[in-house]
N, C-alpha and C positions, 0 to 999 in steps of 0.2 A: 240613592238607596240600592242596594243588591237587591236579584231578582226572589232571593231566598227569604226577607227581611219579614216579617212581619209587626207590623206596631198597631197601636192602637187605635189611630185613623184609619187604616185598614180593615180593622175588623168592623168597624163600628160604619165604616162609609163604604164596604164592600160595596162593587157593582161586577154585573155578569153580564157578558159578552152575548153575545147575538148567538154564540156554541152555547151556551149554557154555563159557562166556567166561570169561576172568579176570575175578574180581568185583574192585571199587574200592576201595581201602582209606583211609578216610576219616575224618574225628575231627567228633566232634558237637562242635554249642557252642548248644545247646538251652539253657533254666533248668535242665533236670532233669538233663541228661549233659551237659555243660559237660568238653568234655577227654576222654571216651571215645571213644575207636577200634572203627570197624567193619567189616564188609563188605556190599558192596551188590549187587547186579546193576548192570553199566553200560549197562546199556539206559533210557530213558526209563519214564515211570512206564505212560504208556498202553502201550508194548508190554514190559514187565519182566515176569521171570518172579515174580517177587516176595523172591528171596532178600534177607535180611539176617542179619547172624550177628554180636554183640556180640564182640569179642575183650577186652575188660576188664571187671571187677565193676563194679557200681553202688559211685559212691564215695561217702564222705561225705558230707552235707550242705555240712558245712566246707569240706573239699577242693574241693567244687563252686564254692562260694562265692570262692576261694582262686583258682580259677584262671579263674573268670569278670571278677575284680577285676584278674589281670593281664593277660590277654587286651583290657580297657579299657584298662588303662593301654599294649599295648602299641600297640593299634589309635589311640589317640591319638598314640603318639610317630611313628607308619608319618605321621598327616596333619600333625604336626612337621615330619617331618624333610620332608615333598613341598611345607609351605610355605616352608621354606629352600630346598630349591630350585628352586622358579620364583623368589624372591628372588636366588639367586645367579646363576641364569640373565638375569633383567632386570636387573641391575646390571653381567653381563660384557655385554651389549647395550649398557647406557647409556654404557658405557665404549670398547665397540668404537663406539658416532655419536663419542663425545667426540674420542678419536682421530682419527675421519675430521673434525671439522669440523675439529679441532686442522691434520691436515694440508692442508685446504681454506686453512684460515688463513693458514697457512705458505706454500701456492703462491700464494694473494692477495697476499700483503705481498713474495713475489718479485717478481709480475708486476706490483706498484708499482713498486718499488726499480727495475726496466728501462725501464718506461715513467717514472718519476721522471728519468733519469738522459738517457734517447732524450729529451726534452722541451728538459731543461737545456743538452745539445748541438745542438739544435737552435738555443735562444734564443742561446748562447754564438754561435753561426755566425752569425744574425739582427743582433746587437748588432754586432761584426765588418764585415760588409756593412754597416749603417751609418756604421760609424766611418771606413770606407772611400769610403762615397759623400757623406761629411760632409767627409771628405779633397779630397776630387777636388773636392766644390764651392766649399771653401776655396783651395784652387789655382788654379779659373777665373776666381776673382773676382781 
């Protein structure tokens, strides 16, 4: 449990500390208490009054063993699951540039197709005016 935790054996089993404080209730994961629950002083070590109070037996060997094995396995699956997701995080990234260049794209090949088309109207008026002053020079002669 985080030191911040509260639940409801907590509240309901609070005990205080030789300071007067609600003492912390906290789960070892030592070799030897692997999975026992205690209480602590929540003071620092240099000014603690020194309480601590087992609230569970010493268990097993086995059982020790038992829950130390899946405390790994589950502290592994915790850096699993946080490498999926910065994975899924840079993938909706590489997806939100794709998009944007995708639309970059898309307003480039607009702002062709207007300047393709302003050019072509132009030349179309160009060749016109020629055909006209190829007219009129045909006439004068």
């Amino acid at each position: 449990m985080s030191d911040l935790s509260v639940n409801a054996h907590e509240i309901q089993y609070a005990r205080r500390c030789q300071c007067g404080l609600i003492a912390q209730y906290l789960t070892a994961w030592s070799d030897a208490n692997a999975g026992r629950r205690f209480y602590k002083c929540p003071r620092s070590k240099v000014s603690s009054c020194g309480y601590f109070e087992w609230i569970d037996e010493e268990l097993p060997r086995r059982a020790v063993m038992v829950i130390k094995d899946l405390k790994t396995k589950l502290d592994a699956a915790k850096v699993e699951r946080n490498n999926l997701r910065n994975k899924v995080y840079l993938m909706e990234q590489a997806t939100m540039v794709q998009r944007g260049s995708k639309n970059l794209f898309d307003e480039m090949e607009d702002v062709t197709m207007v300047e393709r088309h302003t050019l072509k109207t132009k030349l179309d008026e160009m060749e016109q005016f020629q055909l006209v002053k190829a007219e009129k020079a045909r006439m004068m002669k």
